[in-house]
C-alpha positions in Angstrom: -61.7 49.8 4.1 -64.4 51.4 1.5 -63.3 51.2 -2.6 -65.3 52.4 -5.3 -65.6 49.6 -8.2 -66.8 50.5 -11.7 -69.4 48.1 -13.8 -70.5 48.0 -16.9 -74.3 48.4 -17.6 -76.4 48.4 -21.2 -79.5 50.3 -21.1 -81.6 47.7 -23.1 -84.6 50.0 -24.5 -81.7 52.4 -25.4 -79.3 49.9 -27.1 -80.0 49.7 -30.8 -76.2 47.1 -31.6 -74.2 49.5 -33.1 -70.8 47.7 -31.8 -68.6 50.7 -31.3 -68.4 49.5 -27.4 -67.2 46.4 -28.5 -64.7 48.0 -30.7 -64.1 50.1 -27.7 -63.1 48.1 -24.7 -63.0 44.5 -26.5 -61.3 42.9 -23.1 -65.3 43.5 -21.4 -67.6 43.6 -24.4 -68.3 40.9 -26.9 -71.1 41.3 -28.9 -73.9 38.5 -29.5 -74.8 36.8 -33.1 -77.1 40.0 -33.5 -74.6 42.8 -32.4 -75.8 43.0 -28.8 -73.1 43.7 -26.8 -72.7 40.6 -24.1 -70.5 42.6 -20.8 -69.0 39.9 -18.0 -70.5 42.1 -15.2 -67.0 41.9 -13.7 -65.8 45.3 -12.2 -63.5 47.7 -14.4 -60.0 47.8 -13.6 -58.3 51.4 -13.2 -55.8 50.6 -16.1 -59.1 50.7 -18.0 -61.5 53.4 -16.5 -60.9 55.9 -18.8 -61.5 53.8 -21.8 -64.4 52.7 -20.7 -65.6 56.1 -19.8 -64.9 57.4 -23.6 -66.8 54.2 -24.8 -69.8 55.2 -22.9 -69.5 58.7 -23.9 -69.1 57.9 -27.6 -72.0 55.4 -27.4 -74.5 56.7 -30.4 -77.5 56.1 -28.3 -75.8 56.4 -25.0 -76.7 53.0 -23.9 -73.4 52.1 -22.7 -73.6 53.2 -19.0 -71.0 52.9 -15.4 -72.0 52.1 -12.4 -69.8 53.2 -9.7 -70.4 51.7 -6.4 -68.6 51.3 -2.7 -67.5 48.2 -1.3 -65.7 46.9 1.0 
């Protein structure tokens, strides 16, 4: 049985520690003593998806990014 997961990835050279993803999905974001944003790498649940896809959306440098991948 194949399932898609959904990870969070920062695209470093794009990432310039605004916070709104933190702001935005607290539960996988935390931000560092600089206002990095520190993610878990732990797969998005469906309950959150959406969320997570506005975050990366409203990112103002678009460096909030989702992976979506099949496992099984």
């Amino acid at each position: 049985m194949t399932h898609e997961t959904t990870t969070i990835d920062i695209d470093w050279t794009a990432c310039q520690a605004h916070g709104l993803c933190a702001e935005l999905l607290p539960e996988h974001i935390t931000l560092d003593e600089w206002g990095y944003p520190l993610v878990a790498g732990a797969p998005v649940p469906t309950s959150t998806a959406k969320r997570a896809r506005r975050a990366a959306a409203d990112c103002p440098v678009l460096a909030l990014k989702l992976r979506v991948g099949k496992h099984t």
